[in-house]
C-alpha positions as MATLAB code, in Angstrom:
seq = 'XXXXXXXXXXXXXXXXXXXXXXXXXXXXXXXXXXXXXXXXXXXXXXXXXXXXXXXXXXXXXXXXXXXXXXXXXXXXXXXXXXXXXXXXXXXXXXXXXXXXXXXXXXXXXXXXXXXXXXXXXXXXXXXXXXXXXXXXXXXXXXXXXXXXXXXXXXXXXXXXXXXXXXXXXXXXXXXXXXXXXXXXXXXXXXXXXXXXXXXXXXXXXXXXXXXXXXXXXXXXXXXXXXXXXXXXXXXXXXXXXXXXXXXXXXXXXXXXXXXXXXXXXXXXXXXXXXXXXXXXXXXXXXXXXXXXXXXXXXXXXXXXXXXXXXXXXXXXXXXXXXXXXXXXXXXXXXXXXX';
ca = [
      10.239   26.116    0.891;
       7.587   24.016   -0.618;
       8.124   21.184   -2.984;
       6.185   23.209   -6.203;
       8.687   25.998   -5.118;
      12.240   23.601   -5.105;
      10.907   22.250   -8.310;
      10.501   25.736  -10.174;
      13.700   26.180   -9.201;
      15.506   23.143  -10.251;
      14.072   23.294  -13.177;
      14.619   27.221  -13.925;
      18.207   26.172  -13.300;
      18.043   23.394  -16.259;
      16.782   25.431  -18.314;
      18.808   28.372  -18.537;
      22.151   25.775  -18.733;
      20.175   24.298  -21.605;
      19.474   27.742  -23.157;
      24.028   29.049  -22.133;
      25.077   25.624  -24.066;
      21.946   26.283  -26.790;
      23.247   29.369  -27.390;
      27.008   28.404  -27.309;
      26.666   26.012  -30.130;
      24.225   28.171  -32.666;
      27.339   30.454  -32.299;
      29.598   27.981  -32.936;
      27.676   26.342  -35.902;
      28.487   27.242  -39.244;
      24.874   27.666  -40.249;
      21.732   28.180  -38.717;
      20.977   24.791  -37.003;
      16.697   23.893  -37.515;
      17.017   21.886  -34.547;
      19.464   23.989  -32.143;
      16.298   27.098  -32.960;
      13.981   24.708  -32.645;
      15.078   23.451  -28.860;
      15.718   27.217  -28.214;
      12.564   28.119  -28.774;
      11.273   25.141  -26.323;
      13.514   26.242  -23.681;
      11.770   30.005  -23.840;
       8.537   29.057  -23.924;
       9.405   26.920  -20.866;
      10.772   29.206  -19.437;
       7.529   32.086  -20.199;
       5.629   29.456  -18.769;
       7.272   29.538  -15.367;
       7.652   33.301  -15.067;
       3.743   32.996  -15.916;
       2.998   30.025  -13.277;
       1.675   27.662  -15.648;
       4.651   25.678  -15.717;
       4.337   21.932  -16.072;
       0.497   21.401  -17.214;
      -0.150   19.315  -19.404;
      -1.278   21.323  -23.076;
      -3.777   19.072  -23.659;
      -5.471   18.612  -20.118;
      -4.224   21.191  -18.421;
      -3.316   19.188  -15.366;
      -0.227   18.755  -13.748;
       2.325   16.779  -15.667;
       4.418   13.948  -13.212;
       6.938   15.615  -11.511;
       9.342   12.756  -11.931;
       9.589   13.219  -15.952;
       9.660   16.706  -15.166;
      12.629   16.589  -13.153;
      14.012   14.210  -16.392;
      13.305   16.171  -19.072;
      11.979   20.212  -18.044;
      10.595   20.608  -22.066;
       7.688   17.595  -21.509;
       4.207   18.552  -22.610;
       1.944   16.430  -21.996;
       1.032   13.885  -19.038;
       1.309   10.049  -19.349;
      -2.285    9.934  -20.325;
      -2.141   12.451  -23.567;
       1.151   10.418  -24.992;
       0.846    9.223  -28.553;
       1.067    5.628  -29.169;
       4.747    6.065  -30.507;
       5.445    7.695  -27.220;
       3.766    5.211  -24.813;
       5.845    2.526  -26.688;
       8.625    4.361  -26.032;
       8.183    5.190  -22.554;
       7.395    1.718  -21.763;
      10.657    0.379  -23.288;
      12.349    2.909  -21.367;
      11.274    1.743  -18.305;
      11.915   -1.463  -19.276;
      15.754   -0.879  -19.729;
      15.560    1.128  -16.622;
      14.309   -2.108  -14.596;
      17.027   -4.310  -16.087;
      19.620   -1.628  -15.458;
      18.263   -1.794  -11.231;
      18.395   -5.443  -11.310;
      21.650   -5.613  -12.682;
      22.576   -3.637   -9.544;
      21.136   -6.561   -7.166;
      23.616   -8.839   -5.519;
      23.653  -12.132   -7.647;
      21.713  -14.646   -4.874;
      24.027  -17.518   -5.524;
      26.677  -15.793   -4.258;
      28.399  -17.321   -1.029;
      29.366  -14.873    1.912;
      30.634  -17.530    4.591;
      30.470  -17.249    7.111;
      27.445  -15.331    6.862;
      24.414  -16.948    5.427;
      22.274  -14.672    3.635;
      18.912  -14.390    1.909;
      17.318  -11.241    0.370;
      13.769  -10.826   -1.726;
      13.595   -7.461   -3.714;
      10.275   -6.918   -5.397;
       9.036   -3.355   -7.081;
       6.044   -2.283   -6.556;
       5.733   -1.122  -10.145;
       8.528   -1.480  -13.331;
      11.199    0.400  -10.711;
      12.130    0.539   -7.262;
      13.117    3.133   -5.050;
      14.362    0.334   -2.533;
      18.083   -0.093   -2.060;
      19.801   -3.451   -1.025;
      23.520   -4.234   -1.429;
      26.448   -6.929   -0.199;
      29.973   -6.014   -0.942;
      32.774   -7.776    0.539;
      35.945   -6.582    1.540;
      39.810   -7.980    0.751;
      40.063   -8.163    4.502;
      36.986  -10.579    4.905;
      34.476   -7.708    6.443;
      31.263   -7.777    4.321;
      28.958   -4.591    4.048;
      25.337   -4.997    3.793;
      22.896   -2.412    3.206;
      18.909   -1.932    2.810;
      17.438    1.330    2.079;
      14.552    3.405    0.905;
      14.423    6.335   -1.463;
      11.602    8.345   -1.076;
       8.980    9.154   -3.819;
       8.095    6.734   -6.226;
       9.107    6.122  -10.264;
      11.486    6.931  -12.079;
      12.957    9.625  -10.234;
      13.198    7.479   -7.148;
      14.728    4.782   -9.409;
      17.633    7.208  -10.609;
      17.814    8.011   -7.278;
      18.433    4.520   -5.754;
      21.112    3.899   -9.068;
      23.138    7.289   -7.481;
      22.895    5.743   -4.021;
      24.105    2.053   -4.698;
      27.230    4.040   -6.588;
      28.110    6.837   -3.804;
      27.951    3.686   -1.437;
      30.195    1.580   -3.244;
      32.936    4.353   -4.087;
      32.842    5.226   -0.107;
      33.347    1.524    1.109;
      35.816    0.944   -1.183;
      38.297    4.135    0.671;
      38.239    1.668    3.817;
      36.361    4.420    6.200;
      35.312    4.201    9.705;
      31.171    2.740    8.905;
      30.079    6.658   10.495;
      32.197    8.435    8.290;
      30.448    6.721    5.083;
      27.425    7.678    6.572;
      28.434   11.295    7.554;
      30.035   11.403    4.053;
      27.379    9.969    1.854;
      24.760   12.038    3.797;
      26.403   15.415    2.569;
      26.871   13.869   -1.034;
      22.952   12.952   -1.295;
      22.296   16.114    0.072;
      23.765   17.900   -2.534;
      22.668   16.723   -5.256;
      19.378   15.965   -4.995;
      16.378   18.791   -4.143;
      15.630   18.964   -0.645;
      12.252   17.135   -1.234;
      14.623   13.529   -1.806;
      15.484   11.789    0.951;
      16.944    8.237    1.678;
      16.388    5.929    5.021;
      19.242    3.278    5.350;
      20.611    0.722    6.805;
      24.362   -0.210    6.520;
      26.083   -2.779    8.288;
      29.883   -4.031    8.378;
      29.786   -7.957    9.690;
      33.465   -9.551   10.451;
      34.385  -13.156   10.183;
      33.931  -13.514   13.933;
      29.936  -12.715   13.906;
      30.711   -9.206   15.264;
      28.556   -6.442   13.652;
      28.789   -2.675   13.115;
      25.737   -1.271   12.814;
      24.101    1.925   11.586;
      20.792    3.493   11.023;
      19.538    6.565    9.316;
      15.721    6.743    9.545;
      15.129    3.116    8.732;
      12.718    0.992   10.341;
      14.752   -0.833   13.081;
      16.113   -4.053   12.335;
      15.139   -7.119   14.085;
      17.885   -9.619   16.147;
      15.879  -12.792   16.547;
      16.375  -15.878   18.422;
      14.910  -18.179   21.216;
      14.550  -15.586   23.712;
      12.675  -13.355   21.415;
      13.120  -10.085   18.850;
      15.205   -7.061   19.779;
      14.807   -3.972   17.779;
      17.631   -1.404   17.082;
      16.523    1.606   16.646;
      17.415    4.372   14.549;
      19.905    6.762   15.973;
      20.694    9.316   12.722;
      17.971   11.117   10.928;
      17.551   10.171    6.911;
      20.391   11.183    4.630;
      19.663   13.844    2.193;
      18.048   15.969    4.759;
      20.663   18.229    6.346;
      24.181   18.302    4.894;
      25.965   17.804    8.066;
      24.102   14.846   10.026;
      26.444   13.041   12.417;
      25.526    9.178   12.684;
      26.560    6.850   15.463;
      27.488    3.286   14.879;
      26.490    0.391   17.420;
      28.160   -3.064   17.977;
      27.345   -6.185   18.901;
      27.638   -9.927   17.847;
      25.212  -12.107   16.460;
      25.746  -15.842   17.925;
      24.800  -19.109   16.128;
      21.267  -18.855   17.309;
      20.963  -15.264   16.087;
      19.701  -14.131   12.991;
      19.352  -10.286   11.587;
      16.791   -9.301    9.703;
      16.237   -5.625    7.906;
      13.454   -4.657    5.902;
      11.911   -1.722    4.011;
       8.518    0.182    5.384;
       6.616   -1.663    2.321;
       6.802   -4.860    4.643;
       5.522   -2.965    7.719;
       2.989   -0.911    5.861;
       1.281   -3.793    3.967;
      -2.189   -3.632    3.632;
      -5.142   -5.438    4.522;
      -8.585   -5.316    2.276;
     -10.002   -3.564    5.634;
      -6.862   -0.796    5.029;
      -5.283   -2.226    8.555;
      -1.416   -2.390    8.483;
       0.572   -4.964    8.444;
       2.826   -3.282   11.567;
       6.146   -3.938   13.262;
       4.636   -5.675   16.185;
       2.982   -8.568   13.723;
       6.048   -8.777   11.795;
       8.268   -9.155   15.241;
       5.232  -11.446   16.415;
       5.866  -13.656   12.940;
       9.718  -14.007   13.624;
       9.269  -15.098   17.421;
       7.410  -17.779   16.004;
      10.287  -18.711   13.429;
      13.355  -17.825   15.666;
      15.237  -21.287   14.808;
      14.335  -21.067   10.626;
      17.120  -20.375    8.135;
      17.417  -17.075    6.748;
      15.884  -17.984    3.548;
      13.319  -19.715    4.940;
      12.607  -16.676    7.349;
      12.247  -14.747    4.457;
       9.985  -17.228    2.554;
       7.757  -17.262    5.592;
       7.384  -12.869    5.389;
       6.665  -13.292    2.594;
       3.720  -16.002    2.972;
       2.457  -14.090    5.726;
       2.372  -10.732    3.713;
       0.836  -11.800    0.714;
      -2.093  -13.942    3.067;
      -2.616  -10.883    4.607;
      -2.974   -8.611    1.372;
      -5.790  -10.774    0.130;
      -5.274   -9.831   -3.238;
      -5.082   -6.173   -2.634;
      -2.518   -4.393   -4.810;
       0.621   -3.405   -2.867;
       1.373    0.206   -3.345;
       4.830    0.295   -2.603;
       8.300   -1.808   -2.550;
       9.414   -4.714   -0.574;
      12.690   -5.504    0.458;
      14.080   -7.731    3.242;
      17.175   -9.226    4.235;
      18.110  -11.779    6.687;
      21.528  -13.187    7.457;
      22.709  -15.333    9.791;
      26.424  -15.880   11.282;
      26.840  -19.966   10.739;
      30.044  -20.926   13.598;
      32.896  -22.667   12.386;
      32.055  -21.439    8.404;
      35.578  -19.478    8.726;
      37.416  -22.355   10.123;
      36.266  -24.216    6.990;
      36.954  -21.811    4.766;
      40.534  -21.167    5.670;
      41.703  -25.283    5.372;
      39.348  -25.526    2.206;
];
């Protein structure tokens, strides 16, 4: 099925609801409503429109309105560059609120997660993100950590990323094996999103000890650094939100005092140069030999240096997350006699 197709559909499905629960309350209203015949109308021309195939140009332009504000609200008319002044204002406070609401959703970076040490840098590419990053401790001392990747941009992948950091969140807090959140969360995003949404990720369970349980679904594989060099672990489940049933297998290991983990988002990787060369895997792996022994934060700091030198200036076209943490010895010792 192609992605004009899904979206016909998704939206043919929003409108007649919208037209049942229009028509439900002119029944139900003791006079004719201006506004509930006014929306009804909207709905059937809409509706016209998609039997017709013109569904979703723009009246003024006649090109293709964003699919994202299509998928918010089916009855749009016009494409971001035919908005009135009232309605770019509006838009752009919108997106505004939307941007707080996501960074509201961020883990606050003073918190303390001993005896992990952790640093994280989450920057949109434009007002939203479609990135995902999350810590969430547990009662028993376990803390989850997660980095993912939504795909599509805007808005929609915004929304998107807000329904993932939830679903996550309600499924850790049951107290499941790591797979089964995966396996369950998988089915969920599947779902209820259209089969063109997808999500890589990244989720993690560390223990007190400095063991790790680790799984990937279609992220870029995370790096284990340390004197001897970078080891990648690779991805062993496909994205969730692509079949309902996907079956993803955890790996363990520990990470020593030496060690440090670091997970990032394919906006790191797929930086670009002025010349349009990538960034890459292999230069990022090359940058973290060279800084096996720094802190996480400062690994971080040093990405970032590196990416931004490298850019030259040139606009980055998508998100960049990263995440390094680091299991400090002796932290739970200290802890405990505090």
């Amino acid at each position: 099925m192609s992605a004009t197709t899904n979206l016909d559909s998704v939206v043919r499905d929003q409108l007649l609801d919208r037209s049942a629960k229009l028509r439900q309350a002119a029944a139900l209203a003791p006079a004719e409503s201006e506004e509930i015949t006014h929306l009804l109308h909207a709905v059937d021309e809409a509706l016209k429109a998609l039997n017709a195939g013109t569904y979703g140009l723009c009246r003024v332009c006649h090109e293709p309105i964003e699919t994202e504000r299509l998928l918010a609200d089916p009855l749009i008319e016009l494409c971001l560059d035919h908005l009135t002044a009232a309605e770019q204002r509006a838009l752009e406070a919108d997106l505004e609120l939307a941007a707080r609401v996501q960074r509201g959703l961020l883990p606050r970076r003073d918190l303390q997660f001993l005896p992990w040490e952790i640093a994280y840098h989450y920057e949109p590419a434009g007002v939203v993100s479609g990135d995902y990053c999350d810590l969430v401790p547990t009662e028993q001392g376990a803390l989850y950590f997660m980095v993912g990747d939504v795909s599509g941009k805007g808005v929609a992948s915004s929304l998107l990323m807000s329904q993932l950091h939830a679903m996550m969140r309600t499924l850790i807090s049951l107290d499941l094996p790591l797979g089964h959140i995966m396996e369950r969360s998988g089915r969920i995003f599947c779902e209820s999103t259209m089969a063109s949404h997808y999500a890589t990720l990244v989720c993690g369970r560390a223990e007190p000890d400095g063991r790790v349980e680790l799984c990937n679904a279609g992220h870029p594989p995370p790096f284990v650094i340390d004197s001897e060099g970078v080891t990648e672990l690779h991805a062993s489940g496909l994205p969730l939100g692509l079949f309902r049933d996907g079956h993803f297998e955890t790996i363990d290991f520990s990470l020593g005092p030496t060690q440090t983990l670091l997970i990032y988002t394919d906006g790191v990787s797929e930086t670009e140069s002025p010349s349009g060369e990538e960034f890459g895997r292999s230069r990022l792996s090359a940058l973290c030999r060279g800084v096996a022994a720094a802190s996480p934060r400062r690994l971080v700091e040093r990405c970032l240096g590196e990416l931004t030198a490298f850019r030259a200036g040139v606009r980055r076209k998508d998100d960049v997350t990263i995440l390094a943490m680091a299991f400090e010895a002796g932290q739970e010792e200290l802890r405990r006699t505090a």
